[in-house]
N, C-alpha and C positions, 0 to 999 in steps of 0.2 A: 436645574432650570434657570432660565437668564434671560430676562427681558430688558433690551436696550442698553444692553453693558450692562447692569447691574445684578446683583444676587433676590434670590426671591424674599429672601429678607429686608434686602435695601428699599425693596420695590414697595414691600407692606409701610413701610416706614413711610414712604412718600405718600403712601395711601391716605392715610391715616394725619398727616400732617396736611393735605390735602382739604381734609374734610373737618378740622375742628379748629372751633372760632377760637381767636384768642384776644377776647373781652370778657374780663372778670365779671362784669354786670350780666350779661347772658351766664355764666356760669353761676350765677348765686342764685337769678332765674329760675333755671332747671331746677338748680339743688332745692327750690323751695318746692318747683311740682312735683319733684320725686319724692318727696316726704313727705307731699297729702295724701299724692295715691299712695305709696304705701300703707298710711294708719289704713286710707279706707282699704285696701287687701284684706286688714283688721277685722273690720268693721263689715263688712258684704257677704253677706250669706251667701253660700253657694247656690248658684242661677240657673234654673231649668230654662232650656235641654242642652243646651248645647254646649256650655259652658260643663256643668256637671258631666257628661261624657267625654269630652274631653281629660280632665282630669283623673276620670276611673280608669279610661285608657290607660292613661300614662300612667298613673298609679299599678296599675297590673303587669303594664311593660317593665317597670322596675323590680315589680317583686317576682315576674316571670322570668325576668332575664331572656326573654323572648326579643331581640330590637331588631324584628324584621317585620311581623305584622301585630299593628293594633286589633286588640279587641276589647270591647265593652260586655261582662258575664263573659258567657260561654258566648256570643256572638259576634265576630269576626267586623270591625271599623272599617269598612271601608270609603268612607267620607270624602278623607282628603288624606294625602302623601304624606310622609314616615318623619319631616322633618320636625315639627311642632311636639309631637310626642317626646322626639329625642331630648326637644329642648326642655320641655315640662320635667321629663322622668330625670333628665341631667340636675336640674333646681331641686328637685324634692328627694334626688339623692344624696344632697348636699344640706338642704335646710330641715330635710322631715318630709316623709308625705301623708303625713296625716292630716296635716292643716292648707287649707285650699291656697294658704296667701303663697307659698311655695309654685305652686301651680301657675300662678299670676305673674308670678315676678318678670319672666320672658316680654310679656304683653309692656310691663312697665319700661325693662329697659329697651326695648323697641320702640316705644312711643318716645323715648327721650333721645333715641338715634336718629327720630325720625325726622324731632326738631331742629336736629344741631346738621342735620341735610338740610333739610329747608331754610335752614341758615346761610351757609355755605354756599349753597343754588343761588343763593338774591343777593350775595360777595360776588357770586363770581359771573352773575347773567348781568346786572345794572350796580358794577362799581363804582358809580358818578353818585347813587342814591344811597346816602349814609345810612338813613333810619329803613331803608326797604326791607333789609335780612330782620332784624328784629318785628317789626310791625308783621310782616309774614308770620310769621315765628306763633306771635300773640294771636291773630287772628285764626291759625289752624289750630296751637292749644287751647281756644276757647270755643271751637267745636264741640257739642254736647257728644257725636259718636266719636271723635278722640280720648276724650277724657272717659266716656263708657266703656270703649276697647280695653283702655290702657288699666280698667279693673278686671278686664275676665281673662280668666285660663282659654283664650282661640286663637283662632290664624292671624285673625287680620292686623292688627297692631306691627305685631311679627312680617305678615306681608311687606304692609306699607315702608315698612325701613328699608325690606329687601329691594323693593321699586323704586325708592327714592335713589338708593345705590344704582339700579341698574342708569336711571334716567339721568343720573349725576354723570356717569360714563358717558350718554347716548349723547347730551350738551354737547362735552367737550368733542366728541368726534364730528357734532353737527356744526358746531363754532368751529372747528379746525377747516372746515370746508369753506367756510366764509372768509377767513384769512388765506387767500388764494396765493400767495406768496410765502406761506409758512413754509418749516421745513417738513419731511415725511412725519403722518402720524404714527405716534408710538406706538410698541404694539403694546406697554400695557392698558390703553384706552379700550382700545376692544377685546383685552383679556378680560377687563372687567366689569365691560358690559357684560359679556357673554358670560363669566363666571356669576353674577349675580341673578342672571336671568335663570341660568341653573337653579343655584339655591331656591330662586320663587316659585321654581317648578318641583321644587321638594316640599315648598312649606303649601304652596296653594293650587299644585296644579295649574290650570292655560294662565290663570290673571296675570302673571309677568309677559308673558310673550304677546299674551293680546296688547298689554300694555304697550310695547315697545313697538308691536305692528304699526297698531290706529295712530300713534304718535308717529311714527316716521311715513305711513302712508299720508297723512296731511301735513307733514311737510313738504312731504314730493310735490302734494298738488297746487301748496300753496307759493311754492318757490319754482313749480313746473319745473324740477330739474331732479335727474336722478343719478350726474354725476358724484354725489358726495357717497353715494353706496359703497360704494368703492372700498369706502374706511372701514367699513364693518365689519369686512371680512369674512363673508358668510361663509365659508370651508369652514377653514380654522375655527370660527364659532360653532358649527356645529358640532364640530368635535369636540370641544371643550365642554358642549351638553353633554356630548354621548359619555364622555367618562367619568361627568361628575354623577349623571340620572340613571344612568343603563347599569350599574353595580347593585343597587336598589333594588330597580324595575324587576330585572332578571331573578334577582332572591327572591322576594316576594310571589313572584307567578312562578317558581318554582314549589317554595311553601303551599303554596292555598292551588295550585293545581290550575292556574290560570281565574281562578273565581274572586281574587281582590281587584286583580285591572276590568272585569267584566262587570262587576258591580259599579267600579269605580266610576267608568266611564258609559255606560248601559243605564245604570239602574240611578245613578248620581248627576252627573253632567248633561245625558244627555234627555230624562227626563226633565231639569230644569229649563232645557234650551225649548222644547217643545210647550210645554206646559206649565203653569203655577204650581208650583211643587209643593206638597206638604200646607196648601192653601194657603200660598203666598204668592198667587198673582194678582197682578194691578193691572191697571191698562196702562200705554205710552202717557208718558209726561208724569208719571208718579213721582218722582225724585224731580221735577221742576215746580212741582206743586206744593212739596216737601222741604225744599231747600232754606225755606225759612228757619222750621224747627233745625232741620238737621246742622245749618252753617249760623246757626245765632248766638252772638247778634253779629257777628261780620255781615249781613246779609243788607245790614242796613246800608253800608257802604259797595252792595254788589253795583248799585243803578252806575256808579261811577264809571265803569268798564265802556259803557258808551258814549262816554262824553270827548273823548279822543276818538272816535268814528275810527278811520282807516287810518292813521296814523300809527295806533299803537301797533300792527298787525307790519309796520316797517323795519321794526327791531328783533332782529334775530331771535335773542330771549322772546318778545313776547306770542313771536309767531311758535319758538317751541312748545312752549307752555299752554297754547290756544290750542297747539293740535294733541298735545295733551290728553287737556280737558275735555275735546268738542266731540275726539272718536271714542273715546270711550261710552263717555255719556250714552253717546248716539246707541252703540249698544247696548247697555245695560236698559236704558229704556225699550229697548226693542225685543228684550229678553221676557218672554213672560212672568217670569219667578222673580220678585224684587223683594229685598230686604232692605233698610237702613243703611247698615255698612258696607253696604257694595259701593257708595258713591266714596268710600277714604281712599284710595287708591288718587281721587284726582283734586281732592282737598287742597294739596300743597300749592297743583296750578292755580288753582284758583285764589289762594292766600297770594300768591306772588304775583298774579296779575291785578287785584286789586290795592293792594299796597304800590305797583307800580303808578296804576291809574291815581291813586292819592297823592302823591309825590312828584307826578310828573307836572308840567306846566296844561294847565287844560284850553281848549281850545272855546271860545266862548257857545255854552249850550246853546240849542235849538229847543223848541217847544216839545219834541219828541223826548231829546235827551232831559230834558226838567222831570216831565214827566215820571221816566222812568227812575232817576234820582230820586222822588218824590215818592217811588212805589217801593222803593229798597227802603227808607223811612217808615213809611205804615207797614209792609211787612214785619219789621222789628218790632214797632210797637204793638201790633197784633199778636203775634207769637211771645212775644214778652208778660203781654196780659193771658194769655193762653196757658204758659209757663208757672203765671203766680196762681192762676185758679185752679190749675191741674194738680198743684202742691197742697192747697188744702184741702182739696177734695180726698186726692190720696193720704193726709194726713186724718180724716174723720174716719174714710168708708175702710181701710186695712192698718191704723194705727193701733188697735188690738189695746194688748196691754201695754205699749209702749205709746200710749195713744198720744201722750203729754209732751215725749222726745221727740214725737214727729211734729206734732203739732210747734214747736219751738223750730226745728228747722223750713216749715212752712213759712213758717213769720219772716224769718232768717234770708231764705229765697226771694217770699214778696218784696223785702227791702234791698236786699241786691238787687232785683228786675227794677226797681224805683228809680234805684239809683244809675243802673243802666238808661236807661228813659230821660234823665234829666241830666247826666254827661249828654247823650245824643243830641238835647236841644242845645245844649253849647256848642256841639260840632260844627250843628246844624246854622248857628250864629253865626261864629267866625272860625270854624277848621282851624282849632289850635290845636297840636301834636299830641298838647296833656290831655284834652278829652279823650283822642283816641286812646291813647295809652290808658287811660282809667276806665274805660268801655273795654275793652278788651281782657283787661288784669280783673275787673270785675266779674266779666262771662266767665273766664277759668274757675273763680271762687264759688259762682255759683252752681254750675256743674261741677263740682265738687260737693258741694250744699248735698244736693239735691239725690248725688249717686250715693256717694260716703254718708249722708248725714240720712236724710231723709228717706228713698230707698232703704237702707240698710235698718231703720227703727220700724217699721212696716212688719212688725209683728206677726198680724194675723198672715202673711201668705208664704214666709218662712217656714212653713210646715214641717219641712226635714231634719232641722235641726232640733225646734219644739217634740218632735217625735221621738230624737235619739237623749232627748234629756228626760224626754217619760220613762223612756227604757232602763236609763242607767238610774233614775228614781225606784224599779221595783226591788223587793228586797233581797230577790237574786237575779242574775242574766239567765235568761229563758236559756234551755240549750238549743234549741231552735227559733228563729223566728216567720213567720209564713206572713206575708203584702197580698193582701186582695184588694182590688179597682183601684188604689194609689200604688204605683207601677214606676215614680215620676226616677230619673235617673239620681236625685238629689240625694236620697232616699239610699241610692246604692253607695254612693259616694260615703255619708257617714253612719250607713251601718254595716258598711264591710260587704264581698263580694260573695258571702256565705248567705246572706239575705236570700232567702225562696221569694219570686215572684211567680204568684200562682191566681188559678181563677177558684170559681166558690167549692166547686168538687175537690178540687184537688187537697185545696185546705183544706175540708171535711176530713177527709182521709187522712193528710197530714197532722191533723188531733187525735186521728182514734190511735196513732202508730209512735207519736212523741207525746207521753204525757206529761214531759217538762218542758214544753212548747208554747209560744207565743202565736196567734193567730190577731193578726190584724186587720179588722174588715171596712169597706167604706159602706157609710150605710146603705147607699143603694144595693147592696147587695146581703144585705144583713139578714132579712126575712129568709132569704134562701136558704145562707150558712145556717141558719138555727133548723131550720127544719131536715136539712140536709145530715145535720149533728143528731137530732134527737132518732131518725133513722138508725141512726148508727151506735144509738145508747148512749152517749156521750153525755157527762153531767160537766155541763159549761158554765162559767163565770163570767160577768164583766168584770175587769180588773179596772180601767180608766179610761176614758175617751179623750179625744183631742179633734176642737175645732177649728177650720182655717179657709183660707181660699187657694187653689188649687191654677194657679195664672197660666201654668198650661194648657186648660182645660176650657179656664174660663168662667170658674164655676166654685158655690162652696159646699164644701165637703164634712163630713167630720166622720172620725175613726172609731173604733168601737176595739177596746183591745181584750180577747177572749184568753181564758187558762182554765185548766181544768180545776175544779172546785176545790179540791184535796190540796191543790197547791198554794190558796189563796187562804191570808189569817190576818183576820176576817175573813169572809168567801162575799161577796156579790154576788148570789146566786142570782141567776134567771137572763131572760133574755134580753 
């Protein structure tokens, strides 16, 4: 294969030199955030639900040698597409899968591809503006859901890299149209559009293609031209899906009998499109409501974006990056089901149009534009003060036994937020670069506080791990063990995929039939099991309990851990 005289090899090369900065200062950068999140990988308990499913998955894919359908137990994943597993199962077959940070690692070096595009994008969209790629750069890594992403075993992190590639592509094709005198476009620009829109329909299903839809449909409208289409290519793109997704697609619905695409897109997507799924709908403008916490503190410098009125919307870049940002949004708020990290996907726009807005020469505000400046200001300061009180709070009400290390990373945060806050009022004075660079290097540290540090010493709602250290405390491992009402995937993750989840009968039964068996009940359901046992003649023990908070649920919980008497020395007899 040969794109534009060259070998597919030369062509990766060009890719690849394309797309990475060559300033030592951005690389010692990254090399410092790749080495907080990592300890926190450390340091972060594994995170119900959706996080721990994933990585059982992938953990099972490995030990199945199954890599055509995911499942979680004996239940068949049908979530989202085969790519993310590959890449989890591919990490944990190289580092170990028994430790979740294996699982993680994807999400990390995603999140660090994600910056060094977002770099590259503001070299190559406003090369007149030195400090734009960097200040972008800072302002997306100091997003609390980047740096949250960038700890857990999911798509999204993973996504976002794959989108910033495709949109890295979709530029260059949309700028080649603007240079109306260039020579033909290459085909590897829309090989690589098209090829990475692939990948994003492996790792997350529609999110790439919607992405590059709503992007190029407001560009059309906002440049009323739909000459530049042209470049795309859409045959040849299509093709280039069919070969890379339909290898997959077609296994899979041959495996599961057609029941993983009809879950997938039936029982998954298109459940979310209709209705708040899993009770997670909001109404329109949730993520405009949100964007404080979600983009903080960048958010204090969003009012900027309207101080260049229609100006800024003259510049090719900014007009990409606007249609970017404005169709997505528009759906995701329009979607019933909202979650947090549905808005990373247009993060980057947003980083590079504000950074432009900061940099560019402004045009002297209006009463309106002050305004709105002024509302990006108390936003920050609001959710800042939000941010410090939410840290102690979660430091008293789940700092458990570790009450003292949370409580120290509370302090920790409240003094970064401080300190964020009184950089801001220097900005605020005179817009010197150093404040922003210190507001920004500051929000990274403290989203890291707060994920790595604080999070992660939260003791009491940790349950699954405090669970598997009772276990391997007893003075032999149960040859069974049986989960009644704590069911949580955490749970399966570190006590292995032989874990029984069962409800209160079946336990019952599960004692009278394993007498070297572990029964673990939540007390709501305890009165039952006992009664349900004593039916059955069963002389039961309590062997240890364990208290916690249960954040899936909502609620606290505590465990009650049953063995039959004869096996217990000492015995805890009774109920």
């Amino acid at each position: 294969m040969r794109l534009s005289g060259k070998s597919f090899s030369e062509n990766w090369q060009y890719w690849l030199a394309e797309i990475a900065p060559r300033r030592p200062v951005f690389w010692i950068v990254l090399a410092g955030i790749f080495l907080a999140v990592l300890i926190g990988h450390q340091s972060l308990e594994v995170i119900d639900r959706d996080e721990a499913r994933f990585a059982q998955a992938s953990k099972q894919m490995l030990l199945s040698g199954d890599l055509i359908t995911p499942y979680f137990m004996d239940e068949m994943r049908a979530k989202k597409p085969i790519a993310i597993y590959w890449l989890q199962s591919a990490s944990a077959a190289i580092f170990g899968h028994f430790d979740i940070a294996s699982y993680r690692l994807p999400s990390l070096l995603a999140m660090l591809a994600a910056l060094v595009l977002t770099y590259r994008l503001g070299v190559r969209m406003w090369p007149d503006l030195r400090f734009l790629p960097i200040i972008s750069v800072l302002l997306l890594a100091a997003s609390p859901v980047m740096i949250a992403e960038a700890h857990l075993a999911k798509t999204d992190a993973v996504l976002l890299a794959v989108i910033l590639c495709q949109q890295f592509y979709l530029w260059q094709l949309y700028q080649h149209y603007q240079l109306s005198d260039g020579p033909p476009v290459a085909s590897r620009l829309f090989v690589g559009f098209w090829l990475f829109m692939a990948i994003g329909i492996l790792v997350k299903g529609p999110i790439a293609p919607l992405i590059a839809l709503t992007t190029i449909a407001g560009l059309t409208l906002l440049d009323r031209q739909v000459k530049w289409l042209v470049h795309l290519a859409f045959i040849r793109g299509i093709f280039i899906l069919a070969i890379i997704t339909l290898p997959w697609v077609v296994a899979v619905s041959y495996q599961t009998d057609g029941a993983f695409l009809d879950i997938a897109i039936r029982g998954d997507f298109i459940s979310k499109v209709q209705s708040g799924q899993e009770s997670h709908g909001a109404p329109f403008g949730t993520y405009f409501g949100l964007l404080g916490l979600l983009f903080f503190p960048g958010i204090a410098f969003a009012g900027f974006l309207f101080t260049q009125g229609r100006d800024m919307l003259r510049h090719p870049a900014s007009r990409f990056c606007f249609a970017w940002l404005a169709g997505y949004w528009l759906v995701i708020e329009l979607v019933p089901t909202k979650l947090p990290h549905y808005i990373l996907p247009v993060l980057p726009a947003l980083a590079l149009l504000i950074a432009n807005a900061l940099l560019s020469p402004l045009a002297p505000p209006g009463r309106i534009q002050r305004f709105l400046v002024l509302t990006g200001y108390g936003l920050a300061v609001l959710w800042g003060l939000v941010l410090a009180g939410a840290s102690f709070w979660l430091a008293i009400t789940y700092g458990g036994q570790s009450g003292g290390s949370a409580f120290i990373f509370a302090m920790l945060a409240g003094l970064l937020v401080s300190f964020i806050l009184w950089r801001l009022w220097g900005w605020y004075r005179g817009r010197q670069l150093g404040d922003l660079l210190a507001i920004c290097g500051a929000g990274i540290a403290l989203h890291l506080v707060l994920i790595a540090g604080l999070f992660a010493s939260l003791s009491q709602i940790h349950i699954a791990n405090r669970l598997k250290a009772h276990i391997a405390s007893l003075p032999s491992r149960p040859a069974a063990i049986a989960l009644v009402g704590y069911h949580e995937p955490s749970a399966v993750f570190h006590l292995g995929q032989d874990i029984l989840l069962l409800d209160v009968k079946q336990a019952a039964l599960f004692m009278a039939e394993a007498p070297d068996g572990l029964a673990i009940i939540e007390e709501r359901h305890r009165a039952e099991f006992i009664q349900l046992s004593q039916q059955l003649e069963q002389d039961l023990g309590v062997r240890d309990t364990l208290a916690g908070t249960n954040i899936s649920k909502g609620r606290n919980i505590r465990l009650f851990f049953y063995q039959h008497t004869a096996n217990m020395r000492p015995a805890q007899k009774g109920g």
